[in-house]
C-alpha positions in Angstrom: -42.3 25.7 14.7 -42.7 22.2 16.2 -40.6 19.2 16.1 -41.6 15.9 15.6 -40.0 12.9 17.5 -38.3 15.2 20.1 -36.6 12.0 22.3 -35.2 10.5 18.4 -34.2 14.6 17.6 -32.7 15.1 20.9 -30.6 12.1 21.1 -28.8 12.9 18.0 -27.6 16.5 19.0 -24.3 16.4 17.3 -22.8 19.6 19.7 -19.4 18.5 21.6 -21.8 18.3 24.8 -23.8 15.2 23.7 -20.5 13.8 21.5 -16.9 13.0 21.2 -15.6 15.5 18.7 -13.5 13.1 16.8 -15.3 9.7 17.4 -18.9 10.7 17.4 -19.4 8.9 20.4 -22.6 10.3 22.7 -21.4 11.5 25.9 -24.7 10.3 27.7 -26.9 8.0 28.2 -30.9 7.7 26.7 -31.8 7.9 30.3 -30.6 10.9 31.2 -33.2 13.2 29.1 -35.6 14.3 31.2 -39.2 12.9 30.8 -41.5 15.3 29.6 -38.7 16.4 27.1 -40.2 19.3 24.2 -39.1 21.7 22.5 -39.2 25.7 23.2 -38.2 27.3 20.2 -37.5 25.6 17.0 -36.3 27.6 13.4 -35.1 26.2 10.4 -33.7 28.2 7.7 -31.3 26.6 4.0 -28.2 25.6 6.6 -29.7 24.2 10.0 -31.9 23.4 12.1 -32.0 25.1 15.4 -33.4 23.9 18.6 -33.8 25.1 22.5 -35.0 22.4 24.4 -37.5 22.6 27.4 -34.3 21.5 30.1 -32.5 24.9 28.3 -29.9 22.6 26.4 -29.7 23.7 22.7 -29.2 22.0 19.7 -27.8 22.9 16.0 -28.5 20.2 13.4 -26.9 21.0 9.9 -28.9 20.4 6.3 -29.3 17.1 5.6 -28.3 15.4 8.7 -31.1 13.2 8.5 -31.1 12.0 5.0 -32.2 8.3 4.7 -29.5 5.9 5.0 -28.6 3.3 2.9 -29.4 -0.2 2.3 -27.2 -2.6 4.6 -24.0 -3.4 2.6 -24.0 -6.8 3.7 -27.6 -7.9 2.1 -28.4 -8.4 -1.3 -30.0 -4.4 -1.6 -26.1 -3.2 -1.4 -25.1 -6.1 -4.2 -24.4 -6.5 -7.6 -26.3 -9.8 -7.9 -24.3 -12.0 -10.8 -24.0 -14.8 -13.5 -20.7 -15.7 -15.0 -21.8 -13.9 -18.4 -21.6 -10.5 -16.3 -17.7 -11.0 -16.4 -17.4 -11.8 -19.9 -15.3 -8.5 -20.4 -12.8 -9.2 -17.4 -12.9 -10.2 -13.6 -12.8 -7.2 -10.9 -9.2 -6.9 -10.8 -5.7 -4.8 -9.8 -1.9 -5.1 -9.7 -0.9 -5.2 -6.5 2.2 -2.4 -6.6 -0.6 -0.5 -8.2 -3.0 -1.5 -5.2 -0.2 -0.9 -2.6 0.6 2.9 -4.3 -3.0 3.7 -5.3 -5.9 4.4 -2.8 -8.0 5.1 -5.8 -6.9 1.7 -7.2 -7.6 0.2 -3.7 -10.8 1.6 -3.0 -12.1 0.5 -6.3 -10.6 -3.4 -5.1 -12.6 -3.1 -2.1 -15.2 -1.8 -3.3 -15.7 -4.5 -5.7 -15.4 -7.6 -2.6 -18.2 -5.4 -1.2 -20.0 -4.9 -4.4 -19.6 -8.1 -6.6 -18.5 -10.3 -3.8 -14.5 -10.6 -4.9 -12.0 -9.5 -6.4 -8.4 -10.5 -7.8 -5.1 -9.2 -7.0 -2.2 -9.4 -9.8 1.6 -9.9 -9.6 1.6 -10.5 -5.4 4.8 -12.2 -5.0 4.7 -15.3 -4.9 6.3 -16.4 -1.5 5.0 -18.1 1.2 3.5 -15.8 3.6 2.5 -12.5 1.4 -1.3 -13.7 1.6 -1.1 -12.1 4.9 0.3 -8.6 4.4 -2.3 -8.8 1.5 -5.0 -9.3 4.8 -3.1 -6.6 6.4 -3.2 -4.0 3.9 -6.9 -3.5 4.8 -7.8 -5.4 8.3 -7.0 -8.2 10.6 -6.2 -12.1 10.1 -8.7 -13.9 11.6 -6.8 -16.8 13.5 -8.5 -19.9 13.6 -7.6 -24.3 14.0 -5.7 -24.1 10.7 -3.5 -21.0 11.8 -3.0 -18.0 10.8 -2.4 -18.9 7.3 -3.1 -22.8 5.6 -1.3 -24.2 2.8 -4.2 -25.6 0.4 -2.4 -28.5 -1.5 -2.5 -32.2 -1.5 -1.3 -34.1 2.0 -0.7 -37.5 2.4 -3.6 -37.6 5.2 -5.6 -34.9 5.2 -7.9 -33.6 8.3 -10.0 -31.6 5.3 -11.2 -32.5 1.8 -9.6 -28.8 0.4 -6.3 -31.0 1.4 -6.5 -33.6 -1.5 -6.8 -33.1 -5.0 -10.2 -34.0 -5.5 -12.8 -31.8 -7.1 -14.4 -29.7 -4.7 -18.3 -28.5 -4.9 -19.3 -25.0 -4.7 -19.1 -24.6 -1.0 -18.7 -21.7 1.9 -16.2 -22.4 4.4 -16.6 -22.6 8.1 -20.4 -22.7 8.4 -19.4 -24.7 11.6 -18.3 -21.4 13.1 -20.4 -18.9 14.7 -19.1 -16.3 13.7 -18.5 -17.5 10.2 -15.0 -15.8 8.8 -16.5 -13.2 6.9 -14.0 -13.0 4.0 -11.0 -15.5 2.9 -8.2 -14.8 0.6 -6.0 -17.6 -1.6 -2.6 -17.0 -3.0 -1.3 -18.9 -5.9 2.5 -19.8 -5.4 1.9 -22.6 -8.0 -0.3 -24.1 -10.3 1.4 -26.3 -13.1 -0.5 -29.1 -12.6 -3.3 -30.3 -15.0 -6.5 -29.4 -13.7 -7.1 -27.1 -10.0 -9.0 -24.7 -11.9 -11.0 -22.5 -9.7 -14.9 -21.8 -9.5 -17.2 -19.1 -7.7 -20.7 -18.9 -7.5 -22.5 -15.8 -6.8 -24.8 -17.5 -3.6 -26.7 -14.0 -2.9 -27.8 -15.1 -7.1 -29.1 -18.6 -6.5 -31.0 -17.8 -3.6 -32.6 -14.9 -4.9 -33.7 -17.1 -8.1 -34.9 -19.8 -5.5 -36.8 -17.1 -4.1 -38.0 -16.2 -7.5 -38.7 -19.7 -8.7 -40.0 -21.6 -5.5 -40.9 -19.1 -2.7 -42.0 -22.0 -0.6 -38.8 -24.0 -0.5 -36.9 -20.4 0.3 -39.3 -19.4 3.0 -38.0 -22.9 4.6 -34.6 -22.6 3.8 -34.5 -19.5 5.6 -36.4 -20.1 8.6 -34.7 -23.9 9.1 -31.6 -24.3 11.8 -28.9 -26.5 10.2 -26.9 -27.7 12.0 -22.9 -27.6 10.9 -20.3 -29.7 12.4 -15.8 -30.5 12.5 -14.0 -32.3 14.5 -10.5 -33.6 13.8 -8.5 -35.0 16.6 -7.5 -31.5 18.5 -10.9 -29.7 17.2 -14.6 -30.3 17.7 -16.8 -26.8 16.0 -20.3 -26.5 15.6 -23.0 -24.0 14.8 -26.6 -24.2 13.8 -27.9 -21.8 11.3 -30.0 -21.7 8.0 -28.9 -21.8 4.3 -30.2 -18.5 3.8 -29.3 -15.7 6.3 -32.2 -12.8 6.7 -31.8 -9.5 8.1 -35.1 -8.4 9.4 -36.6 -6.9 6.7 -36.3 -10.2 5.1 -33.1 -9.6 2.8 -30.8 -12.0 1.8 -27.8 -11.6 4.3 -25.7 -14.6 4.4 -25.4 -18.1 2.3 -24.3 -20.9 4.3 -23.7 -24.2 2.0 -21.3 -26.7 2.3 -22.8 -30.5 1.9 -19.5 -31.6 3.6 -20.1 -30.3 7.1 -23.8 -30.5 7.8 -24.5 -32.9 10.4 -28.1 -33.7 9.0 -29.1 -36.3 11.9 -29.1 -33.7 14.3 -31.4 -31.9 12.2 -34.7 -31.1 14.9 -36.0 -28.1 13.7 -38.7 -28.8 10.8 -41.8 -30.8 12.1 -41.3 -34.4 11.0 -44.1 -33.5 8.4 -41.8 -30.7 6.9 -38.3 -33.0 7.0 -39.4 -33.9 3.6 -40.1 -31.1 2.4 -36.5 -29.6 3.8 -34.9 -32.1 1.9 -36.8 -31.0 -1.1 -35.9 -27.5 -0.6 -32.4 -27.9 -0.1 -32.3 -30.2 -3.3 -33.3 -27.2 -5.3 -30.8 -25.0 -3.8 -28.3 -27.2 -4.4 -29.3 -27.8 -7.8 -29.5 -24.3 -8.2 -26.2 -23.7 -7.1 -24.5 -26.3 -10.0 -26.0 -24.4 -12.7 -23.4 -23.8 -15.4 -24.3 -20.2 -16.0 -23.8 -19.2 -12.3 -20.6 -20.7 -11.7 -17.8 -18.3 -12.8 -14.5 -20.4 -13.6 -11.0 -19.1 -13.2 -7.5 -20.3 -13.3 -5.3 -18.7 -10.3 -1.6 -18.1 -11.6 1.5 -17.7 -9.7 0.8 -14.2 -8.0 -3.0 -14.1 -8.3 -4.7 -13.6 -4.9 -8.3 -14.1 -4.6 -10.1 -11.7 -2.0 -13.7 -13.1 -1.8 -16.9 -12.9 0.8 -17.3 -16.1 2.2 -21.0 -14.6 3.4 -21.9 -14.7 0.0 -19.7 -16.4 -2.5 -19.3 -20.1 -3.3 -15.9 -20.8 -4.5 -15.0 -24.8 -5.6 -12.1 -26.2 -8.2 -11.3 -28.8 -10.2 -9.3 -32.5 -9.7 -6.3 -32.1 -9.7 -3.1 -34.5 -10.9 -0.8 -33.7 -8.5 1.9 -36.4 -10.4 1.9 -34.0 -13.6 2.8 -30.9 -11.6 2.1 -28.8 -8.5 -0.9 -26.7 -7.2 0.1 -25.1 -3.9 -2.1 -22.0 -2.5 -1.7 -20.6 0.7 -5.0 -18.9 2.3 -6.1 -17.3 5.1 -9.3 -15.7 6.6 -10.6 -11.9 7.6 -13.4 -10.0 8.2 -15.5 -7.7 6.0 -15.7 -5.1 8.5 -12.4 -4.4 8.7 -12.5 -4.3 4.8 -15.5 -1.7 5.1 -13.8 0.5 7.7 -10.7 0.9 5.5 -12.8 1.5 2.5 -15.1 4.1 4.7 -11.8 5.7 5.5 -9.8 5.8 2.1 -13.6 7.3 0.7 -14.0 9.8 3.7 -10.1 10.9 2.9 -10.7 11.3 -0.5 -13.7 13.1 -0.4 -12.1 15.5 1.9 -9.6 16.0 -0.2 -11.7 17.0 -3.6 -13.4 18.9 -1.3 -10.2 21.2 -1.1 -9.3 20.6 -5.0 -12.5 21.4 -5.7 -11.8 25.2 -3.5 -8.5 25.6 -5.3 -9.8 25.0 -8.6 -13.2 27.1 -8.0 -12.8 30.1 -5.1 -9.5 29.7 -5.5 -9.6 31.6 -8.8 -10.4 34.4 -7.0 -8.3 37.7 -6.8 -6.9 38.0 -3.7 -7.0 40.7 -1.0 -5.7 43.0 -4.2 -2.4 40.9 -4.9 -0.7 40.0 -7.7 -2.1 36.5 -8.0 -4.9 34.2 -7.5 -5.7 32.8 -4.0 -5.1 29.6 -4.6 -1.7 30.6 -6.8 -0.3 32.1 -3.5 -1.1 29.1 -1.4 0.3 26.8 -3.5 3.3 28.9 -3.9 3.8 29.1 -0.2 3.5 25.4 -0.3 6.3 25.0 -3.1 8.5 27.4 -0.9 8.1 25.2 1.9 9.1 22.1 -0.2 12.4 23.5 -2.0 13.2 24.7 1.8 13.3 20.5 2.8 10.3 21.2 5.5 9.0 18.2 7.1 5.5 17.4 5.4 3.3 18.7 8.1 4.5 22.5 7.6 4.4 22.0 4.0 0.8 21.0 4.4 0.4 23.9 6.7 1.6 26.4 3.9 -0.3 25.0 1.4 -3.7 25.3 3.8 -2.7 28.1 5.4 -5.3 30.5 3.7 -8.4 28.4 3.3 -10.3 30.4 6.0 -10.6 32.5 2.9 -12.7 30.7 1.2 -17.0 31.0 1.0 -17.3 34.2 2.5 -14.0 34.4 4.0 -12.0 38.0 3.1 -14.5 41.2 2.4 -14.0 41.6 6.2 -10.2 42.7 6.1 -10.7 44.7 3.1 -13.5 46.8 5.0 -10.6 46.9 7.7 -13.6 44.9 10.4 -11.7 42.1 11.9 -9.6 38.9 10.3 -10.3 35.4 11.8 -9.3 33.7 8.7 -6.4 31.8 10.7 -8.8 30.3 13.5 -11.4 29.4 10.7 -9.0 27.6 8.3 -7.7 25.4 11.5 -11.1 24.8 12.8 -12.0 23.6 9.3 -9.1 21.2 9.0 -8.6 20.3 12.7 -11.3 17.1 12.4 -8.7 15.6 9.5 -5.4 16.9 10.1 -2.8 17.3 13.3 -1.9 20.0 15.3 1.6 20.2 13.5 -0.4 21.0 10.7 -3.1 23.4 12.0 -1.5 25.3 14.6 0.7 27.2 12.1 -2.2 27.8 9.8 -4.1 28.8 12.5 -0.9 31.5 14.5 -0.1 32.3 10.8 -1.8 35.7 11.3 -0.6 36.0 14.7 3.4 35.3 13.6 3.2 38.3 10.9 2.1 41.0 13.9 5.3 38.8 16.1 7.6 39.6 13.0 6.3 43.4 12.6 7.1 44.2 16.6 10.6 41.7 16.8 12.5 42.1 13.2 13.4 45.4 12.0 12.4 45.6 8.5 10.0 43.2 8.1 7.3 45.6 8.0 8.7 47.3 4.9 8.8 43.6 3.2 4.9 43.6 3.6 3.0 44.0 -0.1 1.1 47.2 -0.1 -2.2 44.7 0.5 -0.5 43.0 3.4 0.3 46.1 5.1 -3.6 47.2 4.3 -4.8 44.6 6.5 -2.1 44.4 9.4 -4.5 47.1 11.3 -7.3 44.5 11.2 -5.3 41.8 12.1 -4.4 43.5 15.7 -0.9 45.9 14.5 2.1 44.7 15.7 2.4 42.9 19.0 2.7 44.5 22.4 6.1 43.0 23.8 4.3 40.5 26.3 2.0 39.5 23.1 5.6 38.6 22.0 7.0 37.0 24.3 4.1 35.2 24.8 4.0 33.8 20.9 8.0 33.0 20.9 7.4 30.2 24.1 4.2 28.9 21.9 5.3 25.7 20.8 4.2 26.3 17.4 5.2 29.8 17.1 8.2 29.1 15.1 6.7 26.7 12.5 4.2 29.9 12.3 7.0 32.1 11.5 8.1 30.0 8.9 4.8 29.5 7.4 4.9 33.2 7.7 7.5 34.0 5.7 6.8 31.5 2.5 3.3 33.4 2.7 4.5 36.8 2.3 7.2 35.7 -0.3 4.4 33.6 -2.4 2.7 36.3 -4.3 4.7 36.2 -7.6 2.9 36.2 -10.7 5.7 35.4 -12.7 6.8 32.2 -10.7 6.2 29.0 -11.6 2.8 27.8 -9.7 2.6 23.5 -9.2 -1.0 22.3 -9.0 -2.8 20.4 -6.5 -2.7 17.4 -7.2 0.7 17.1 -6.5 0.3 17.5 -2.9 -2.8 15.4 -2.4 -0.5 12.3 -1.6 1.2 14.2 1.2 -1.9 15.5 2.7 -3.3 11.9 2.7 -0.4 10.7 4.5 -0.6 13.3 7.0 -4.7 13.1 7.1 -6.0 11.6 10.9 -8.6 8.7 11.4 
C-alpha cells in the first residue's frame, strides 16, 4: 500500500530511534531525512501501521495515533462561554483539605479554571502567605513589581487604584505586560467591611456577543494595537496589543481590557479615518462588558481563594468603607500552563490507573494458571502480604503488579509448557509510569522462583501443583552461576520477597482487599 504525506509520516516515527522514551522528544532533526524520502513496503492491519522506508529505517505506528487533535484550550472552541444565570445552582468550587487529599477533587478544580475560566477554593487558612502554596500546589508564582505576593487593601497612598477602596470596573490585570500573567489568585484573610463585594465577567462571552452583534467593530477590535502603559516611581511597563486576542484560525484567544492602563494618545495604529470608528468599537465593548447579566457577583469570605484566567476573565468589586470594617486580600499571579501540565499529569495518572482497575476488575476474573483463585485475587493477595510485612511502598506496588504480564493474551503459553515472558512483559508495560524499585522485581519475579528452587532446600516442595507445572517453562531451577549471578542483582532480593508473597497468595479462603485501596500508593509512586 502507499502512504500519503511520507516527510509528515516519517517525522512522527515514535520508535526509541527517532524519540526519547520517556519525554517524547525527536532525537533528529527535519533535515536529516533524506530527500527523495518513500516508502518501500507499507501494511496496515486493526493494531498498526507498519512502514519500511526507502533509506531502510522502519517505522511502527499504533491505531489511532493520528486522531485529530483538539481545539486549543486556550480559545473560546475549549470554553464553556458564560452568563451569571449559568451559576445560579453554585460557583465551580472545592474545600481545600479536600483539594490537597483529592486528585479527583483537584482535577475537577483545574479543570474548571480551564473550562469556565475560575474557580473557588474553600476553608484555605486564612494567614498571610497561604495564597502561595495554593499557586504551588499546581505551578509556579510568577514574580513581578508587586512581589511575589500583594496585599490588596486600602493604603494611605497607593501606586494602583486595586490599593484604595474605590469601586473597581470589570478589568484584566497587567495588559501592560508582554507576557500578560496568565492566571491570578486572591485570598480573603478578611472582609467585614460593608461593601468589597467581588465581580467576574466572562470576557471570551462579551466578545463573542460583539462578534455576534456588530462584526464590524470586533473585526477592528481585534486587528487594532493598544497600546498599555505603568509607571510608578521604580517601574515604567508597556505592551501594545488588541482587545481581542486571535489565534490564527480567527478564535477568540485572549481579552485585554482595563480602561485604567491604556495609554490612548499613543494610539497609531487605525488610519485617522478609522480612530473614530475605534472609539466606537471599543464603546460597545465596554458597554458590553457592564451588562448586568454577564457580571457574576460574589462575596470572598475569610478562607475563599479565587483561582481565575486573567486571559479571559474580568474580575471588579464594589466601594468599600474601610471605617466600618476591614477588607484585606492577599493575591498573587501564575501561569495557565503550569495549571494545564499538572492537570495533563493528574488525568494521564488517573487514566493509567483505571486502565489497571479496569484489568483487575475484567481479565482479572479469570481462573488462573489452574489455582485456587482468580488472577487478580492472587495479586492482590500478594500485595496485602507485602503490606502486613511493613514493605516500603514500591515492593508493595511490585506485588500487587507483579502478574499483569498475564493479562490479554498473556498465560495459554505456560500451560502449553512453550515459554513464560510474563515477568519482562508486565515491567515493560509499567516501566513508562513506574520506577525501577517497582518494576525490576516484577519483572526478576520469575527469575527469583528458579533462584529459590536451586539455593533453598524445600522450597520446591512449597510450589502449588500449578506452580510446579510451569517451573519447566520458566527455565527449571538455576545453574549455580545463574545463581550467583541473580544474588549480586541489585534487585534480586526484593525479587525474592516478591517471590515469596506470590507463592503464599493463592488462598481462597483469605480475606482479598480491593483495588482501590492501593490506587493512592501507586499514584504516589507513579513517574512524570
Amino acid at each position: 500500500m502507499s502512504v500519503p504525506h511520507p516527510y509528515w509520516l516519517r517525522d512522527n516515527c515514535p520508535c526509541p530511534e527517532c524519540r526519547a522514551p520517556r519525554g517524547g522528544q525527536k532525537l533528529f532533526r527535519i533535515g536529516d531525512l533524506p530527500d527523495g524520502l518513500s516508502a518501500v513496503e507499507a501494511t496496515r492491519d486493526a493494531t498498526r501501521l507498519a512502514v519500511r522506508w526507502s533509506d531502510g529505517h522502519r517505522s511502527h505506528y499504533p491505531a489511532g495515533w493520528d486522531a485529530p487533535a483538539g481545539p486549543d484550550e486556550r480559545t473560546e472552541h475549549a470554553k464553556r462561554l458564560w452568563e451569571a444565570a449559568d451559576f445560579a445552582r453554585g460557583l465551580p468550587e472545592a474545600d481545600w483539605a479536600t483539594y490537597l487529599a483529592d486528585p479527583e477533587e483537584r482535577i475537577a478544580v483545574l479543570a474548571a479554571v480551564r473550562r469556565s475560566g475560575f474557580a473557588v477554593l474553600r476553608g484555605v487558612p486564612a494567614v498571610a502567605g497561604q495564597v502561595l502554596r495554593v499557586a504551588r500546589s499546581f505551578g509556579y508564582v510568577r514574580e513581578t513589581n508587586y512581589g511575589e505576593l500583594f496585599d490588596v487593601r486600602a493604603e494611605p497612598d497607593p501606586a494602583n487604584l486595586a490599593f484604595t477602596c474605590l469601586a473597581v470596573a470589570p478589568h484584566t490585570d497587567n495588559p501592560y505586560r508582554d507576557p500578560v500573567p496568565t492566571l491570578q489568585l486572591l485570598h480573603c484573610l478578611r472582609n467585614d467591611c460593608a461593601g468589597g463585594d467581588s465581580g467576574l465577567v466572562d470576557g471570551f462571552q462579551a466578545a463573542a456577543l460583539l462578534r455576534a452583534e456588530d462584526p464590524a467593530a470586533f473585526d477592528l477590535l481585534a486587528r487594532t494595537p493598544v497600546p498599555f502603559r505603568y509607571r510608578d516611581r521604580g517601574v515604567e511597563l508597556s505592551a501594545e496589543k488588541p482587545l481581542i486576542g486571535l489565534d490564527p484560525r480567527g478564535a477568540i484567544r485572549e481579552v485585554r481590557f482595563n480602561d485604567r492602563s491604556t495609554d490612548t494618545a499613543a494610539l497609531s495604529a487605525p488610519a485617522p479615518a478609522e480612530l473614530d470608528a475605534f472609539y466606537a468599537a471599543h464603546r460597545r465593548f465596554a458597554a458590553t462588558v457592564l451588562r448586568p447579566e454577564l457580571r457574576l457577583d460574589l462575596r470572598l469570605a475569610p478562607g475563599d481563594c479565587l483561582l481565575l484566567d486573567n486571559t479571559r476573565l474580568l474580575h471588579a468589586r464594589t466601594a468599600f468603607e474601610p471605617g466600618d470594617g476591614h477588607r484585606h486580600l492577599q493575591g498573587c499571579y501564575a501561569d495557565l500552563d503550569a495549571l494545564s501540565s499538572t492537570l495533563a499529569v493528574l488525568r494521564r495518572t488517573a487514566a493509567v490507573l483505571d486502565e489497571l482497575e479496569a484489568l483487575f476488575e475484567g481479565e482479572g476474573s479469570r481462573e488462573y494458571l489452574g489455582e485456587a483463585v482468580t488472577l487478580a485475587a492472587h495479586m492482590l493477595q500478594a500485595a496485602a502480604l507485602a503490606r502486613a510485612a511493613d514493605a516500603p511502598p514500591a515492593l508493595v506496588a511490585a506485588a500487587l503488579l507483579h502478574d499483569i504480564g498475564h493479562f490479554r493474551g498473556g498465560g495459554p503459553e505456560l500451560t502449553a509448557g512453550t515459554g513464560d515472558r510474563h515477568g519482562e512483559g508486565a515491567a515493560a508495560r509499567l516501566a513508562p509510569h513506574f520506577p525501577p524499585a517497582v518494576t525490576e522485581p516484577v519483572r526478576l519475579h520469575v527469575d527469583a522462583k528458579r533462584y529459590l528452587c536451586a539455593t533453598e532446600p524445600g522450597y520446591a516442595a512449597l510450589l502449588s501443583p500449578a506452580s510446579v507445572r510451569t517451573l519447566a517453562a520458566q527455565g527449571g531451577p538455576m545453574a549455580p552461576d545463574e545463581a550467583a549471578a541473580f544474588a549480586a542483582h541489585p534487585f534480586g532480593a526484593d525479587a525474592v520477597a516478591v517471590r515469596r508473597w506470590d507463592e503464599a497468595a493463592k488462598d481462597p479462603a483469605a480475606a482479598t482487599p480491593s483495588f482501590a485501596e492501593f490506587r493512592p500508593l501507586l499514584r504516589e509512586l507513579m513517574q512524570p
